[in-house]
N, C-alpha and C positions, 0 to 999 in steps of 0.2 A: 622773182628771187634773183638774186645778183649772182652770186657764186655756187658752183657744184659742191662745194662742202661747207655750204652756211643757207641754210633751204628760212634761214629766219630774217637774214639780213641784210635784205632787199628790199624783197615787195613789199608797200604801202600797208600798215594793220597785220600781216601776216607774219605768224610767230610759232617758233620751235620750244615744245614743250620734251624733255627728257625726262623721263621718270623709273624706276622702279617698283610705283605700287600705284593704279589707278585711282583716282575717286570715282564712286557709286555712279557720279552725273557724267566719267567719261568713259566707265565704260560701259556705261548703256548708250552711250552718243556712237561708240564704235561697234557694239552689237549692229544697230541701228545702219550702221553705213554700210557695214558685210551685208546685211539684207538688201540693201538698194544698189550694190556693185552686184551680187550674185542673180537679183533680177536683169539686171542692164545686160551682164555678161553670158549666162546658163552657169558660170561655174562658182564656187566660194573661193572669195580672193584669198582667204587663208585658212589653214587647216584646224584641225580640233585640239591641237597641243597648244597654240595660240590661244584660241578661243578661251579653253577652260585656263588662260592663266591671266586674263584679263579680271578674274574673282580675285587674284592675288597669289603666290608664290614665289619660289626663290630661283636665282639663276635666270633672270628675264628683265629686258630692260624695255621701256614704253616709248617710243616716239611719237609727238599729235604737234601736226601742224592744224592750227586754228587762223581764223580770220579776226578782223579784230573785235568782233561781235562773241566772240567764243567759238562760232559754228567749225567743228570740223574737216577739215581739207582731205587730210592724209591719214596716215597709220602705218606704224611700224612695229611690229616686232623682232626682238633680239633675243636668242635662246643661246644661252651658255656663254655670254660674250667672251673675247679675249682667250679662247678655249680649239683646240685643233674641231670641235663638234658644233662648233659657232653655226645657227642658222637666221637668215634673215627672210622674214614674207610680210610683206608691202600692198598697201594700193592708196590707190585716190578714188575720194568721191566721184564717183561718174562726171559731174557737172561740172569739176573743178582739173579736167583731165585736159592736154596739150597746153600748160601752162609753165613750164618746166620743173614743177612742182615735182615729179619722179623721180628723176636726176637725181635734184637737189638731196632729195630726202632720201634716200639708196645708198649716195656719196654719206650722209652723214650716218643712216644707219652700220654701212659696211665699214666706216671710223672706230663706232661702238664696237662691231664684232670681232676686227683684227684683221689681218692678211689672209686667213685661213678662215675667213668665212665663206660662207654660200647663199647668193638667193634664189628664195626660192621661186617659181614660177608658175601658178596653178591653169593650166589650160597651155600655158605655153605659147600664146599669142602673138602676132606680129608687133604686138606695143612691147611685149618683154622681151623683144629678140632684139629692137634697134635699140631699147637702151641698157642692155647687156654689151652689144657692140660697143656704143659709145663710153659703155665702162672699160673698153678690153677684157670683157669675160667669154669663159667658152663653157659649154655645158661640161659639168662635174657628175652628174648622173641623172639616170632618165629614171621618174618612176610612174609606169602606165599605169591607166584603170581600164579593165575589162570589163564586158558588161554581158549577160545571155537574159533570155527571157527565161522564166518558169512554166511556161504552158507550153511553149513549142520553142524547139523541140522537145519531144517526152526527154525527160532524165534519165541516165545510165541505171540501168539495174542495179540497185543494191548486192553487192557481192563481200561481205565481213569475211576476211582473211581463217583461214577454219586455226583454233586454238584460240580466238581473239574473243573478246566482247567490246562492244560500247556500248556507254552507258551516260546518261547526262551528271552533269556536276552536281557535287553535294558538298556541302561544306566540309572543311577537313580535307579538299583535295586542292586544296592553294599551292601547299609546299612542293606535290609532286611538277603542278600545273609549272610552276615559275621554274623549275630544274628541267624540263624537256623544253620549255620555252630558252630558256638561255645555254641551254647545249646546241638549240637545232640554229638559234639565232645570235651564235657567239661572235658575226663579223657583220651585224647589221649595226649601222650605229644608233638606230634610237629605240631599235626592239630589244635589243639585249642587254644583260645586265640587270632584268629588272629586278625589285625587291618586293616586301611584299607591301610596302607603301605606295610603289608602282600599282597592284593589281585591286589595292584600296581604293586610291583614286579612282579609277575605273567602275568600281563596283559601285561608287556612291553617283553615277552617273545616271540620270532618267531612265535610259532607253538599258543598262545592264538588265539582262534577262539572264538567272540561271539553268533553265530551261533551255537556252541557244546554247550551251556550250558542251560539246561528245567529244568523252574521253575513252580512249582506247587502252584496256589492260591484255596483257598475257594471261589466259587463262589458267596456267601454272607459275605466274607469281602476282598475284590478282592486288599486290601492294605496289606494284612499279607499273609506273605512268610511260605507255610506247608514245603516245601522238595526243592531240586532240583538233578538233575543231571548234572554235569560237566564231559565232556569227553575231551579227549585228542586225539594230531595224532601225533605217533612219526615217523618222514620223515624216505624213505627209504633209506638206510647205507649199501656200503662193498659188493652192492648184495643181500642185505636184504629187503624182500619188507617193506614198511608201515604197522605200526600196532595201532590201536585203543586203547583209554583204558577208563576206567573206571576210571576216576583222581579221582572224589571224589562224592558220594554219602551220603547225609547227610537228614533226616526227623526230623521237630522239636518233642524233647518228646510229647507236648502237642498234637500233630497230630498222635500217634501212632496206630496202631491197625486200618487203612485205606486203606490197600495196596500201599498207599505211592511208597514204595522203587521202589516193581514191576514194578509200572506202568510206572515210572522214569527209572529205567532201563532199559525197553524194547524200550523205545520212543530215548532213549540214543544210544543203538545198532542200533536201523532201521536208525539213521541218518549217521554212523561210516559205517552200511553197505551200503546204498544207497549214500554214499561217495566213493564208491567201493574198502574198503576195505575188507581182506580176513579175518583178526584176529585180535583179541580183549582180553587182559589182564587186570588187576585189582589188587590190593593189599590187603589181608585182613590180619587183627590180627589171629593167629595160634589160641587164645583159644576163638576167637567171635563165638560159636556155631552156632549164629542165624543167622550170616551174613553169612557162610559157609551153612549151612541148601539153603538158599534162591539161594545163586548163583551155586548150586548144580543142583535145581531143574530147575536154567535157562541153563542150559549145562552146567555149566563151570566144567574144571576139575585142578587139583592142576598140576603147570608145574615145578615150585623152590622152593626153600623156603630161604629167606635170614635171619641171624639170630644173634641174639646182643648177647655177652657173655661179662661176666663183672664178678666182683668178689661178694660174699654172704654177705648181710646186716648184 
């Protein structure tokens, strides 16, 4: 490639494809290269909000540098372009990597996204840290993954807050669901907000299980939503067993200072473990003290860290 903001128009056969709505044959060509970067590396070059908009959606722009056979080089995703929420996450085909094909194709996605984008970094690597450099970016936020096992150590006691109950999800508890989620998550930028087309999506996804998701009510207003816990099972891959997660944990402000979280937590894991799985991860913000503090003291310990770099406001 010739230049840092034209990843097409240089090298010999190789060509920048921008798009807004993939065809069937490219995005199964990019399923296909996530699986052979995520083998190469142990981590997925890009996350699940990506993934499921490769089917199609709105607010998302496509970049595929191809060879001139067609075969796939790169991949880019753009979420919310032109928008202060702009996200970009990137990779190159394994085979096709130290060819300055990142750059190139970074320069032209963070064109797409505006000034106020960020890329994103899964694993956080010595390859995303020199060409963040050589963009002049500096980390915008850190988001860890934690991981504990389910067998050892034994899990904290079950202790439900006394006046409380939990109870798993039943249909007709959307609306409480998406109101303590957007109270507890009003300054996250892609948790919050959500609607109930947000929690649709989700629901039409393989692995939703309504069985994984404990809600917590007050036993004296048994119609208002305190907390809940939502887990996850992500199927076994490549060799890889099953892993649990933590999808999302949320307690309404007004509910604070209840042990809440704990007790959600723990009822979260006994069912991930008595699902027989062996391990359980979870995503937290790098500078949430409190939430680190807490899944600290339920064993977890820090296993990645993925992390947005973007330019200084």
């Amino acid at each position: 490639m010739t230049g840092p903001g034209d990843p097409a128009g240089g090298a010999r056969g190789r060509s920048l494809r921008r798009t807004s709505r993939l065809t069937q044959q490219e995005a199964d060509a990019v399923r296909a290269a996530v699986a052979e970067a995520a083998a190469e590396d142990g981590v997925e070059p890009i996350g699940d909000g990506p993934m499921r908009s490769l089917a199609g959606g709105e607010g998302v722009r496509h970049l595929l540098v191809n060879d001139e056979s067609g075969r796939l080089l790169a991949y880019a995703n753009v979420d919310a372009p032109k928008t202060p929420r702009a996200m970009v996450e990137a990779f190159v085909v394994p085979g096709e990597r130290g060819r300055g094909i990142a750059s190139a194709l970074l320069h032209a996605a963070t064109a797409e996204a505006g000034s106020q984008g960020r890329i994103w970094a899964h694993g956080d690597g010595a390859a995303a840290r020199a060409v963040a450099e050589r963009m002049d970016m500096d980390v915008r936020r850190e988001l860890l993954q934690l991981a504990r096992r389910l067998d050892a150590p034994a899990l904290p006691e079950s202790r439900v807050p006394e006046g409380v109950t939990i109870r798993r999800f039943r249909e007709g508890d959307e609306a409480e669901l998406l109101r303590v989620n957007n109270a507890a998550f009003a300054w996250h930028p892609e948790q919050g907000g959500w609607a109930a087309e947000d929690f649709n999506e989700q629901r039409a996804q393989p692995w939703f299980d309504p069985d994984g998701i404990f809600l917590a009510y007050d036993d004296a207003d048994p119609d208002t939503l305190l907390g809940f816990h939502w887990t996850k099972v992500h199927p076994a891959q490549g060799g890889v067993p099953a892993v649990g997660e933590v999808y999302v944990l949320g307690v309404d402000p007004a509910a604070q200072g209840r042990r809440l979280g704990t007790a959600l937590t723990v009822a979260g894991l006994e069912h991930l473990r008595d699902a027989g799985l062996g391990e359980v991860i979870l995503y937290v913000e790098g500078d949430n003290t409190a939430a680190l503090t807490t899944y600290t003291r339920l064993g977890f310990a820090r296993s990645r860290a993925d992390v947005a770099y973007g330019w200084s406001d």
